[in-house]
N, C-alpha and C positions, 0 to 999 in steps of 0.2 A: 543346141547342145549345152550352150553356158546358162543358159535358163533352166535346166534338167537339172546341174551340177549343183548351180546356187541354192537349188528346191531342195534338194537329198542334201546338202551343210544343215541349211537352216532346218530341216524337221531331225537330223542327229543331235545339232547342239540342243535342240528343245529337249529332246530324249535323255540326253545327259544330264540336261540340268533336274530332271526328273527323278531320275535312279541316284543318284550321289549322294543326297542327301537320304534319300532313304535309305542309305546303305551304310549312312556312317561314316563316309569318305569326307564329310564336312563339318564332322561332329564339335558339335563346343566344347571349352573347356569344362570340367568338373570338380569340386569338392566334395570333401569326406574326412571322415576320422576314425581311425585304427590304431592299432597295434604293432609296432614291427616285430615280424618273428624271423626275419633273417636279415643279415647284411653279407653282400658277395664282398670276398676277399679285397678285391680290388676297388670296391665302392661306387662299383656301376650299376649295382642293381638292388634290389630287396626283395620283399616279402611281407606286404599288409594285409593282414583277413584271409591268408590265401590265395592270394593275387600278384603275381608278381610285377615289377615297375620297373623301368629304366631312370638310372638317376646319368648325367652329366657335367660338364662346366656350369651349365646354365643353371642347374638347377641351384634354387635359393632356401639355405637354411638359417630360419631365422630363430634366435637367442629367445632362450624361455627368458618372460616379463620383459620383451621387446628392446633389449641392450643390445641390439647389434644383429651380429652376422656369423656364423658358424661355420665350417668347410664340411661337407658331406662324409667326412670321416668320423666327423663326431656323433654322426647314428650309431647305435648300438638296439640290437634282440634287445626287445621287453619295452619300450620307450612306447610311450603312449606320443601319437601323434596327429593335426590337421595336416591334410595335404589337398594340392590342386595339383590332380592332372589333366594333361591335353595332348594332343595331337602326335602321333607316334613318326621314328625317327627312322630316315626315306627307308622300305623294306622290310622293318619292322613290323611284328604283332603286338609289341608289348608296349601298354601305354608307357609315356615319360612324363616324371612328376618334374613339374616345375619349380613348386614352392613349398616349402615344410613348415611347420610351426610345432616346434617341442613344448606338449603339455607337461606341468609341471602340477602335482598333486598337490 
């Protein structure tokens, strides 16, 4: 019977480790560059391309021409931006960006 049980672990974890990845559930981080066409009230979230993003604590905004560090409230509609997102927050559908970079015309 423990020989039954051990057999049906190991061919599920094999199965898992199958489907997961193809599903996205292990997806890498990404890069990209947009537009912000919204910022929520509260500075938890946005709007690039049509896409909406979770921003956080974590998330890093960094000073156009690389002076520094920014606080996520200094997005603003219209702002041409690099961003990487990854991995979404436990329940979530919505990616969360990690890291910003304000282009500067």
């Amino acid at each position: 019977m423990k020989t039954i049980r051990h057999s049906i672990t190991a061919c599920l974890a094999v199965v898992l480790l199958m489907v997961l990845p193809a599903s996205g559930a292990l997806a890498e981080e990404d890069t990209a560059t947009g537009v912000i066409r919204e910022v929520s009230s509260d500075y938890r979230g946005l709007m690039i391309n049509g896409a909406y993003y979770q921003l956080d604590s974590g998330t890093v905004v960094h000073a156009p021409g690389g002076d520094g560090f920014l606080s996520v409230d200094a997005l603003s509609a219209g702002t041409q931006i690099g961003f990487r997102s990854g991995r979404t927050a436990s329940g979530s559908v919505v990616p969360r960006v990690a890291e910003i970079w304000i282009y500067v015309d």
